[in-house]
C-alpha positions in Angstrom: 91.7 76.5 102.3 92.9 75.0 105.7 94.5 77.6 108.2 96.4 77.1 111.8 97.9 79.0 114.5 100.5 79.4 116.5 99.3 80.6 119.6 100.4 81.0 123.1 99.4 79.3 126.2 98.9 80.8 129.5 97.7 79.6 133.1 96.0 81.9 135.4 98.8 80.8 138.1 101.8 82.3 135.7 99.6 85.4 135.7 99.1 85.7 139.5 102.9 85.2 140.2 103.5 88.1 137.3 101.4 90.3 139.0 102.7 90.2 142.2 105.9 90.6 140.6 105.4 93.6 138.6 103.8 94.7 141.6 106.6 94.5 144.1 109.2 95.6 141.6 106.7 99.1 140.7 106.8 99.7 144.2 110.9 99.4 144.5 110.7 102.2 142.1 112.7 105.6 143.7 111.9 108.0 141.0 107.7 106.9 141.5 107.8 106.4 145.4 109.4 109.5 146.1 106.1 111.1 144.3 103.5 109.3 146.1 102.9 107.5 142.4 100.6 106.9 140.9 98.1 109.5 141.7 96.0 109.3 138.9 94.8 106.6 136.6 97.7 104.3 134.6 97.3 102.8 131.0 98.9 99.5 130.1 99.2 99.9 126.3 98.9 96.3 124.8 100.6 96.5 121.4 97.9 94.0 119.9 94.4 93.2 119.3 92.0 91.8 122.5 92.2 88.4 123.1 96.1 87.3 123.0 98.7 86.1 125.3 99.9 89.8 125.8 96.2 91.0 126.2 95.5 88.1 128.5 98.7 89.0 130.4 97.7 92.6 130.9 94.5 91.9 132.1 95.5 89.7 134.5 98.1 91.9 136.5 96.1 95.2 135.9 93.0 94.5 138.7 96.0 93.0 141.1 98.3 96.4 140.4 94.5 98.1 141.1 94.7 97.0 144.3 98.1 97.0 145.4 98.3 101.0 144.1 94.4 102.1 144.7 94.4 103.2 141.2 92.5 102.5 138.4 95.2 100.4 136.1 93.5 100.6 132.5 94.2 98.0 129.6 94.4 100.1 126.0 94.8 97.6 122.7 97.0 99.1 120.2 97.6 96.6 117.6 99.5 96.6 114.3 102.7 96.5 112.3 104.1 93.9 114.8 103.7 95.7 117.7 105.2 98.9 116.5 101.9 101.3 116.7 101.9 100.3 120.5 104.9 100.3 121.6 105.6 103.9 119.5 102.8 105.7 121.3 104.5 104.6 124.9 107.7 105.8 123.8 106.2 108.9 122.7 104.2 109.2 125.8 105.1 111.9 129.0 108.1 110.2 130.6 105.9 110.3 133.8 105.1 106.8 134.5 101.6 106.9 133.7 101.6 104.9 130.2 103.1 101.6 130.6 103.6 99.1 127.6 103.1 95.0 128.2 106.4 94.8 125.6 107.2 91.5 123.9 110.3 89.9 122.1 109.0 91.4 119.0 108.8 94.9 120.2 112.3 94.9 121.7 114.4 92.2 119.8 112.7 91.4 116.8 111.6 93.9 115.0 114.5 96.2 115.3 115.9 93.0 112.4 113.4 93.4 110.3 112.3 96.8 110.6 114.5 98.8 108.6 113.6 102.1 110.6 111.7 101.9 114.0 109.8 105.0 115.2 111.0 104.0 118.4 114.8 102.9 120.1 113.5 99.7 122.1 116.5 100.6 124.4 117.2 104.3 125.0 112.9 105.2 124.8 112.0 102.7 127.7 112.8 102.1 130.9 112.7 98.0 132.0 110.5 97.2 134.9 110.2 93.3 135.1 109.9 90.1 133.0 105.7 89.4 132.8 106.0 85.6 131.6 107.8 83.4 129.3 105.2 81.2 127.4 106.0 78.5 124.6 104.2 78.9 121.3 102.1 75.8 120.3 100.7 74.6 116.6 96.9 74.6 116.4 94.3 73.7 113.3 90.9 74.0 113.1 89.5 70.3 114.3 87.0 69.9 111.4 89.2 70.6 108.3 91.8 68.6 110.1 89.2 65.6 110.4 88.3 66.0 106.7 92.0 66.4 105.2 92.9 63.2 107.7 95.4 65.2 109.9 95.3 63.7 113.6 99.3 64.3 114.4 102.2 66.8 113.3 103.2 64.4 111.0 100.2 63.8 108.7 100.2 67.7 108.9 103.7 67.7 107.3 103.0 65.1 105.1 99.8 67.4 103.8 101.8 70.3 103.6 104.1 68.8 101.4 101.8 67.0 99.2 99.3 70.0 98.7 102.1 73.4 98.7 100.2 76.5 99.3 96.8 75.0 99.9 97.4 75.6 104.0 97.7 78.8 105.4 99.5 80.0 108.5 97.3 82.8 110.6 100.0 84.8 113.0 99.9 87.5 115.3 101.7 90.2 112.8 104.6 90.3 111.1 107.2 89.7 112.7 106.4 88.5 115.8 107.6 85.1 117.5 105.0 83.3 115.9 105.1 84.3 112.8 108.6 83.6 113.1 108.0 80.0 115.0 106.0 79.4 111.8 108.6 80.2 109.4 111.0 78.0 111.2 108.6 75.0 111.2 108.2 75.3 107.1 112.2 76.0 106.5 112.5 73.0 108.7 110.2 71.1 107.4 110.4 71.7 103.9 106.9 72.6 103.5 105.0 76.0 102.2 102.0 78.0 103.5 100.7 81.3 103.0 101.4 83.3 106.2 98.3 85.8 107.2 99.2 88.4 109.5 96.5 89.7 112.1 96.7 92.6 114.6 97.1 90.1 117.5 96.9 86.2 117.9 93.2 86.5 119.6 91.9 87.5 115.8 93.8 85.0 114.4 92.9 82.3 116.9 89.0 83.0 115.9 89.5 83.0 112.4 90.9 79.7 112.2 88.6 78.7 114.8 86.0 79.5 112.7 87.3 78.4 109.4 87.8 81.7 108.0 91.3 82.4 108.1 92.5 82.5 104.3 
């Protein structure tokens, strides 16, 4: 069985520039400046596994929020259901500033479509504090079953796909998310069929297909 991913790209530059962002925008804050905020430690909850664009993106503005605060900003992977484990324990969280959630389009515009009862309101439980990035998602397969199936282009993919139904497999980050959902458009739109195989994040997706053992 062959396996690909749609996965996320992200430059270190788009990071910096987020981080600087978030950083300036935390500090406009009236409620936290007024309190001399933070004064303690401040967890970034990352509603996915280690090793995603959202991970990555967390990673990158928590040292820079380190030093622009002088607190200890601390990355904590929550993955599952979409997006929903992590994004729930923020909303259930003090209302104190202190737990933060790196929130995607799936945790505050998808999901409430799908999810017939979210333990969370993605509006009235969460307060807004900037827009992080905006990446594209891209189509990846791993390199040696591509060589052997002679697929070199998005076409001979297609042209697999719809020869062989089923016998490709499509590794997202959860249900739910934008890729699963990119990959759901590319098959309605392309007329072809593959197995989608949901992970806790697109990092343990990305080595599974990687590594040929996505199935």
């Amino acid at each position: 069985m062959t396996s690909f991913s749609f996965l996320s790209p992200l430059s270190r530059r788009t990071a910096l520039a987020a981080s600087v962002a978030t950083a300036l925008t935390l500090m406009a804050a009236p409620s936290w400046a007024q309190s001399n905020w933070p004064t303690k430690p401040v967890r970034i909850v990352v509603p996915f596994a280690a090793g995603g664009t959202t991970d990555i993106l967390a990673r990158a503005v928590a040292p820079e929020l380190s030093k622009a605060f002088g607190q200890q900003f601390i990355v904590d992977n929550r993955g599952g259901a979409g997006g929903n484990l992590g994004a729930e324990i923020v909303a259930r969280a003090p209302n104190d500033g202190y737990t933060l959630l790196m929130g995607t389009v799936g945790t505050h515009g998808i999901n409430r479509a799908l999810y017939p009862k979210l333990p969370f309101d993605p509006i009235k439980d969460f307060a807004p504090i900037t827009l992080v990035a905006a990446v594209p998602n891209v189509m990846e397969m791993n390199a040696e079953k591509a060589k052997a199936l002679n697929i070199h282009n998005v076409q001979d993919f297609i042209k697999y796909a719809k020869a062989n139904p089923g016998k490709l497999n499509m590794a997202s980050s959860g249900s739910g998310t934008s890729i699963h959902l990119a990959g759901e458009l590319f098959k309605s739109m392309t007329g072809t069929f593959m197995a989608h195989i949901p992970y806790k994040g697109s990092g343990p997706a990305l080595l599974d297909m990687v590594g040929g053992n996505a199935t």
